[in-house]
C-alpha positions in Angstrom: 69.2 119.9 110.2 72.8 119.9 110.5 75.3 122.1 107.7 78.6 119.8 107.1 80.8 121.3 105.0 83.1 118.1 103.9 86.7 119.4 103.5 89.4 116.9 101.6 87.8 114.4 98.5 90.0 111.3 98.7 88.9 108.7 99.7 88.1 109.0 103.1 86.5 112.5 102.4 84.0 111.0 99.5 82.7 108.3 102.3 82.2 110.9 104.8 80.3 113.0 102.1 78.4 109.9 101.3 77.1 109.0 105.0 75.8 112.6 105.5 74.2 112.3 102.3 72.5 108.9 103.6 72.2 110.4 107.4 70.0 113.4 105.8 72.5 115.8 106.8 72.2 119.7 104.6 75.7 119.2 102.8 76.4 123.2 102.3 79.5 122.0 100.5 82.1 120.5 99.3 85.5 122.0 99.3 88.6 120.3 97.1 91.5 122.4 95.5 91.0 120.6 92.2 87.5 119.3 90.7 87.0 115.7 91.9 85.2 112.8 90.2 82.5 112.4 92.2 79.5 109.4 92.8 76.1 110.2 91.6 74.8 111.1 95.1 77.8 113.8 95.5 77.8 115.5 92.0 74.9 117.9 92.8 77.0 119.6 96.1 78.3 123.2 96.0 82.1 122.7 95.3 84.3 125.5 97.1 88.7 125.6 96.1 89.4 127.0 100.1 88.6 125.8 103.5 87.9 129.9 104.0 85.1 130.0 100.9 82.8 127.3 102.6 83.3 128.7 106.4 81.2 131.3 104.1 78.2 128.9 104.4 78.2 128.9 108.5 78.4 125.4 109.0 77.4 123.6 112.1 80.9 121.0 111.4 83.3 120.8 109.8 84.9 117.6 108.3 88.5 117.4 107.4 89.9 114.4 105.5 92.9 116.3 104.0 96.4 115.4 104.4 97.8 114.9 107.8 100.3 118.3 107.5 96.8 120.3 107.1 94.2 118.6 109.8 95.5 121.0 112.9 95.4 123.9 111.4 91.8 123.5 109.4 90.5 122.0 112.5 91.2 125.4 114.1 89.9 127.6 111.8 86.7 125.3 111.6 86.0 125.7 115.3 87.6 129.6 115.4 84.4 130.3 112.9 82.0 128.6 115.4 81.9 124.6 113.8 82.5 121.6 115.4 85.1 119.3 113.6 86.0 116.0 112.7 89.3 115.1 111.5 90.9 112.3 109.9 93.7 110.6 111.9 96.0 111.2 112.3 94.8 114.6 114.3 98.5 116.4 113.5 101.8 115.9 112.4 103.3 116.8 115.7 102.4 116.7 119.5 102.7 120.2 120.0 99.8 120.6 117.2 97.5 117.8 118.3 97.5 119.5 122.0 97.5 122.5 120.3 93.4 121.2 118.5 93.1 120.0 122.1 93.0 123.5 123.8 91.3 125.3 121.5 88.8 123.4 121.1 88.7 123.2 125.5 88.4 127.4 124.9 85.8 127.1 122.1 83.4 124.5 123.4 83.6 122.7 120.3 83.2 119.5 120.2 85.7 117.2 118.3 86.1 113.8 116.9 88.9 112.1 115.6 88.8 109.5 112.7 89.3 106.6 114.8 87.2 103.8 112.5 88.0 101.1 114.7 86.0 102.3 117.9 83.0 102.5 116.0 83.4 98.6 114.6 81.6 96.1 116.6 84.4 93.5 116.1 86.7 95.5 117.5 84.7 96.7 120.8 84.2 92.8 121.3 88.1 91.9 120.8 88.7 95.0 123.1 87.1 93.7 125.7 87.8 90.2 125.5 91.2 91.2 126.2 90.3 93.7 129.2 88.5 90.2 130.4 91.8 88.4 130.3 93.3 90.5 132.5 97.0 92.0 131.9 99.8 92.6 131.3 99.6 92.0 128.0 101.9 91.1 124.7 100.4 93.3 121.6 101.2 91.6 118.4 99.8 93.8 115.5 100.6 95.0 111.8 99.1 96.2 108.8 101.5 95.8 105.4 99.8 96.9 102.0 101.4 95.8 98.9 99.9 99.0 96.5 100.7 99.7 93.3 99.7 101.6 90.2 97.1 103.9 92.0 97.0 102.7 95.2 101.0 103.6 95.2 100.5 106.7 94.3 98.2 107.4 96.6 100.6 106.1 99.8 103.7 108.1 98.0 101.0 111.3 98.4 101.1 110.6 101.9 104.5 109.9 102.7 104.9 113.5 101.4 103.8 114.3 104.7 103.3 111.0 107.1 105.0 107.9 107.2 102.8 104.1 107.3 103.7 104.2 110.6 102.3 106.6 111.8 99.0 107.0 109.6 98.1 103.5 109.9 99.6 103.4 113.7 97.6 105.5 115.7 94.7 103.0 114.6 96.3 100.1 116.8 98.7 102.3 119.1 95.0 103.4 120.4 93.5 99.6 120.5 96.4 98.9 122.7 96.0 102.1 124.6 92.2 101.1 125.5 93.3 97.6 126.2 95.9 98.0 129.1 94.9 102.0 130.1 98.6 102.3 131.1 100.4 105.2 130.6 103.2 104.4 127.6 106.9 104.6 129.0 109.2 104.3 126.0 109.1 103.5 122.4 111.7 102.8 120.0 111.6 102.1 116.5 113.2 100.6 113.3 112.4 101.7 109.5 114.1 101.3 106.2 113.5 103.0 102.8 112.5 100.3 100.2 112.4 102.8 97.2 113.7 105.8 95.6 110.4 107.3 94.6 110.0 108.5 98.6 111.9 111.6 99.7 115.5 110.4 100.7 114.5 111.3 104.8 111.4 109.2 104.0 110.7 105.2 105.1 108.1 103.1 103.5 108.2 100.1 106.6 108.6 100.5 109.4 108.5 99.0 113.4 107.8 100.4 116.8 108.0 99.0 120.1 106.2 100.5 123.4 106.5 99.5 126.9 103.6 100.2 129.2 103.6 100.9 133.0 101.5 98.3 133.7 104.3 96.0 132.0 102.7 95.5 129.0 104.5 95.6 125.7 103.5 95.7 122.2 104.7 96.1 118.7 103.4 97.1 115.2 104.5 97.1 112.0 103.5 98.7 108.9 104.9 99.3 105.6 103.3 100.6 101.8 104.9 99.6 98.0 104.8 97.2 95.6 107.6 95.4 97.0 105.7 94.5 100.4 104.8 90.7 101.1 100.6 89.6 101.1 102.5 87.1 103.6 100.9 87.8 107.2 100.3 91.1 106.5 97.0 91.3 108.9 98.5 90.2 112.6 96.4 91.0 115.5 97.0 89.2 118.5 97.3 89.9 122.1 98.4 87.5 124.7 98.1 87.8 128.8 99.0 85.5 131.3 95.5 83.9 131.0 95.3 83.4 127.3 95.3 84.9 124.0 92.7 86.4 122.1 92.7 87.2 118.0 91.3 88.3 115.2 90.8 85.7 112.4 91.4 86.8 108.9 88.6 85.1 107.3 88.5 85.9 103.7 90.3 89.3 103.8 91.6 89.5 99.9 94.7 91.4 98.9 96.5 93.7 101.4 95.5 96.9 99.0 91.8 96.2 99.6 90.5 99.0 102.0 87.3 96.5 103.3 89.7 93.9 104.3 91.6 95.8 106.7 88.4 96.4 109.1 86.8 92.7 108.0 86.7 90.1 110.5 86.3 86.7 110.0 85.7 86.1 114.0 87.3 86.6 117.1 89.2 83.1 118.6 89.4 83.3 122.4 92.4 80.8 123.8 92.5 80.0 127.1 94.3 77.1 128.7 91.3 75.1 129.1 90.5 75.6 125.3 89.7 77.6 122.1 86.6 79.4 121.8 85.6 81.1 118.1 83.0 84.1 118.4 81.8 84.4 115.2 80.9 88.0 113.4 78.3 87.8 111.2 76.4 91.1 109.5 79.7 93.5 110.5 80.0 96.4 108.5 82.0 97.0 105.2 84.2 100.1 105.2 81.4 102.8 104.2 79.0 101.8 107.4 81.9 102.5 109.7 81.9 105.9 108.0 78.2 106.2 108.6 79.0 105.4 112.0 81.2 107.3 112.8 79.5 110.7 111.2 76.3 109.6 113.4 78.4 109.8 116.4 79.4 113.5 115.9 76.6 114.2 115.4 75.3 112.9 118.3 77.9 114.1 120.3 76.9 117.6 119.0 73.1 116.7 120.0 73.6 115.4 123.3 76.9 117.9 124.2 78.7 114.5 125.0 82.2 114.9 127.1 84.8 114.0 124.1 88.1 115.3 126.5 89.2 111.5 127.2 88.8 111.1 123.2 90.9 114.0 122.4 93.4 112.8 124.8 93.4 109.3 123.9 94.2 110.8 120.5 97.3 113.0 121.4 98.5 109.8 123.1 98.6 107.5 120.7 99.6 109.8 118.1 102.6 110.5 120.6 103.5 106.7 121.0 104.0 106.8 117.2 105.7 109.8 116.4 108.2 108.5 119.1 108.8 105.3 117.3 109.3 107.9 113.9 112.0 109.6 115.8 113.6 106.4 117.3 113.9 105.5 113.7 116.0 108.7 112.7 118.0 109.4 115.8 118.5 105.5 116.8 118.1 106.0 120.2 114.9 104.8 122.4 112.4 107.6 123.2 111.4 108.3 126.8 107.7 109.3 127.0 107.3 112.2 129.5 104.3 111.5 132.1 
């Protein structure tokens, strides 16, 4: 049986603790710097205040769902002490540390996964490679808005302390795009604006990149957190190639605060010149079986020693594309991407 010690009790961190609990995994602890309120199912867990007090109970991985300022430097103490990791996305705050997880865990053997939801949602594999299909270049059309407030708000002002929206919520579709075309990104600018004065004054709440590929591909996304953001399209995904277009369709996706809408799909509508096509989605799974998903691939990819490099890289590259667009936004000039 496999030791997880779950690091990080937000949100994300509470639904990884939950699909090991289901999985049948031994949950040697659970490690938060304050007590958490916990589900039923989680209350009867060892609760450790330090990363370094559960390494004490030699897990076999290590999952980090902390901020984004803390995931590189956890993940290498996890796989220093002999675990393998998974960490949230975004993997680092910078390039330097996401290549940084990337070579240490090449020296260490370990193997790691980062939190990329999306490739473990069946929707999103079949809109993937609908569009591969299609044949590029292609036009990326994508953003995520969330008009939060009350808790939700201060919850997306907690991670602005150390990430912008577009960046966190980025990387998500940066990567869709990434798997789509398989071209190496060229250059990225970006545009961002602080809607509010309870973000740090060098802080942006919306923001905009822009990334040409090599293959002459070009997309955009947009994100942006507050009460003051729109529920008007909020939820855009659409890619276009010469031979058609293919989407996600909304369905009934609720509010832009609510966490199972933004990985619902209502279905996926395939246009090509000689017509529409809808594929419908039934039976996709809400936000905690993607966690359960996801978890069961680590630990298959511990079990079967699978070859995670290309995931690791994919990673540090889409995490690049959107810390580019970040620095567009507070130099003003386009970013080059080096090859």
């Amino acid at each position: 049986m496999t030791k997880v010690l779950i690091v990080g009790l937000g949100n994300m961190g509470r639904s990884h603790a939950l699909a090991h609990h289901r999985l049948g995994s031994e949950i040697v602890g659970l490690v938060n710097r304050s007590t958490p309120t916990l589900p039923p199912e989680l209350q009867g867990y060892r609760h450790f205040t330090s990363l370094d007090e559960g390494l004490t109970t030699r897990p076999d991985l290590v999952v980090i769902a902390t901020y984004a300022d803390s995931h590189a430097d956890l993940a290498i103490r996890a796989m220093e002490a002999g675990a393998h990791v998974f960490v949230e996305k975004p993997l680092a705050t910078t390039v330097a540390d996401a290549r940084r997880v990337a070579e240490v865990a090449r020296q260490t053997g370990a193997k790691v996964v980062v939190g990329y939801i999306l490739r473990h949602h069946p929707s999103w594999q079949r809109l993937i490679a609908e569009a591969r299909a299609l044949g590029g270049p292609y036009v990326f059309r994508m953003n995520l808005n969330q008009q939060s407030q009350g808790h939700a708000w201060e919850v997306h002002k907690a991670l602005m302390r150390s990430t912008s929206p577009l960046v966190d919520c980025g990387v998500h579709y940066v990567d869709v795009m990434c798997q789509i075309t398989d071209a190496r990104p060229l250059r990225v600018q970006g545009i961002g604006l602080r809607l509010s004065d309870e973000i740090a004054p060098d802080m942006y709440n919306y923001g905009q990149l822009q990334v040409v590929f090599a293959d002459g591909s070009v997309g955009w996304y947009e994100a942006g957190w507050g009460p003051m953001m729109s529920e008007t399209a909020f939820f855009v995904k659409d890619i276009l190639s010469p031979r058609g277009a293919v989407s996600i369709v909304e369905g009934d996706k609720g509010a832009s605060a609510d966490i199972d809408g933004h990985t619902r799909v209502g279905g996926i509508l395939l246009h090509r010149p000689e017509g529409d096509r809808l594929i419908g989605m039934p039976d996709e799974p809400g936000h905690q079986g993607l966690c359960d998903a996801e978890q069961a691939f680590v630990l298959r990819a511990m079990a079967e020693d699978l070859n995670l490099d290309r995931h690791l890289a994919d990673a540090v590259r889409s995490l690049a594309i959107c810390l580019a667009a970040d620095e567009s936004i507070r130099s003003g000039q386009t970013v080059l991407l080096p090859e």
